[in-house]
C-alpha positions in Angstrom: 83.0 292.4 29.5 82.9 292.7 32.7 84.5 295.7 34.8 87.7 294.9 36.5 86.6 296.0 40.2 89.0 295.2 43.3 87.1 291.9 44.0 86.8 290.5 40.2 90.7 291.5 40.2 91.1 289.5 42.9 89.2 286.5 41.9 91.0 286.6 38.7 94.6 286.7 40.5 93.4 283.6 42.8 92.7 281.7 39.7 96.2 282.5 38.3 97.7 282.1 41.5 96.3 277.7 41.5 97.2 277.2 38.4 100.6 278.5 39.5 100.3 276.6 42.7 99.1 273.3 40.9 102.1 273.6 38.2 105.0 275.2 40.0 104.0 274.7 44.2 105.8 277.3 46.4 104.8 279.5 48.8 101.9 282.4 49.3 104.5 284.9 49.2 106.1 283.7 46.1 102.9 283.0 44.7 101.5 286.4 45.4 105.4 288.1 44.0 104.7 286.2 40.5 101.1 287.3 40.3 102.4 290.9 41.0 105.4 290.6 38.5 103.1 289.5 35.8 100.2 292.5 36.7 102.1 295.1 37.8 99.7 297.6 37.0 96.4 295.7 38.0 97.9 294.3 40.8 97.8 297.1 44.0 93.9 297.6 42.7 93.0 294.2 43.5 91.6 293.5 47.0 94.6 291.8 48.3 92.3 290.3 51.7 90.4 288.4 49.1 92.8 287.4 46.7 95.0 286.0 49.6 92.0 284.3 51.3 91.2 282.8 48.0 94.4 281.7 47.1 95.2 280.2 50.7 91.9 278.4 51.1 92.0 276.7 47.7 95.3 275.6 48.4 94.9 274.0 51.5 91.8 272.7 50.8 91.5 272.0 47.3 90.7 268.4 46.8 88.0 269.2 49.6 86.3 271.7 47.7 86.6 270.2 43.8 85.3 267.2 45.4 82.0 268.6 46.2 80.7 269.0 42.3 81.6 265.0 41.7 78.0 264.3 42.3 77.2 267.0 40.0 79.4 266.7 37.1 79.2 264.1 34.6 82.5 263.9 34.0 86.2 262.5 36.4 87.2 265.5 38.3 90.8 264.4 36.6 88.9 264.9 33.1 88.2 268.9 34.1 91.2 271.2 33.2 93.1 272.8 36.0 91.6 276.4 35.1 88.0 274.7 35.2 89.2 273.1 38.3 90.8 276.1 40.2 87.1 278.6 39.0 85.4 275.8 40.9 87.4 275.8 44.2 87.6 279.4 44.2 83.6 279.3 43.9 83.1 276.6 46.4 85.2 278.2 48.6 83.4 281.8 48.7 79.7 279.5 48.5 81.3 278.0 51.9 83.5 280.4 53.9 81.9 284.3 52.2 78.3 284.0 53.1 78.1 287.7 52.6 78.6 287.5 48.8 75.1 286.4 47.2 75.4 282.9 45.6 74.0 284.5 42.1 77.3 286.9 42.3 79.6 284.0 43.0 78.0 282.1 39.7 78.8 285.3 37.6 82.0 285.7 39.0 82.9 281.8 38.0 80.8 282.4 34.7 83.0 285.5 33.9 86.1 283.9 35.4 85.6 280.6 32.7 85.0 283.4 29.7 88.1 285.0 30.1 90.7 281.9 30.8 88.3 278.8 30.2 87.4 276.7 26.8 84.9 277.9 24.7 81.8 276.7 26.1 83.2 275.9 29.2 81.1 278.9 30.8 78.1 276.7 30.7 79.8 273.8 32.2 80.8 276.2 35.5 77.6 277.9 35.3 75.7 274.6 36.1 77.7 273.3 38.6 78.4 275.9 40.6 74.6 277.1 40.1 73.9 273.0 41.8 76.4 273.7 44.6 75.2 277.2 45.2 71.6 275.1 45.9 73.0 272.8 48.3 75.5 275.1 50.0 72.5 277.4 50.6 69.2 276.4 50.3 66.5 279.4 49.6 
């Protein structure tokens, strides 16, 4: 398992957050008071700078971001499930916007994100594609 530091906390909320987004819409704010009301006491550990980066950057550019594994994946982007979907934006995002954050830590972070909320294998299925974007998005 892995430990529930400020960023993973984060991460974890963002994922929440989409799916929220994706099923309910509304705003940040609203967004952010459900997340809140459903964590209470995991919420004010989070690092709320990433969490609302995350969750503002996969909403406004989404279908951007999902988009880039359709040459990796061999299935329809519309055949992934919306948790699938949201650990991949969140991933692509960080690949793109956090080049701070070593592309192997963004992998585990998606791997780890896709044990706890995703299917049973689908680990594997994040790991490779957001181990072929990772390769594109930054090159060794």
């Amino acid at each position: 398992m892995i430990k529930k530091t400020p960023r993973h906390l984060a991460r974890s909320f963002a994922v929440q957050g989409i799916y929220y987004y994706k099923n309910n819409e509304g705003t940040i704010a609203e967004i952010e008071q459900f997340i809140n009301s459903v964590n209470p006491a995991l919420y004010p550990k989070a690092n709320y700078q990433l969490f609302n980066s995350l969750l503002q950057r996969s909403i406004d550019e989404f279908d951007t971001m999902i988009n880039l594994y359709v040459e990796f994946s061999d299935r329809e982007i519309k055949q992934i499930n919306l948790i699938e979907q949201a650990i991949l934006v969140i991933a692509a995002i960080e690949l793109t916007y956090d080049l701070n954050v070593p592309s192997p830590v963004i992998i585990n972070e998606a791997v780890e994100l896709a044990k706890l909320y995703g299917g049973e294998d689908s680990f594997k299925f994040i790991n490779n594609l957001v181990d072929k974007l990772a390769n594109t998005r930054r090159p060794k």
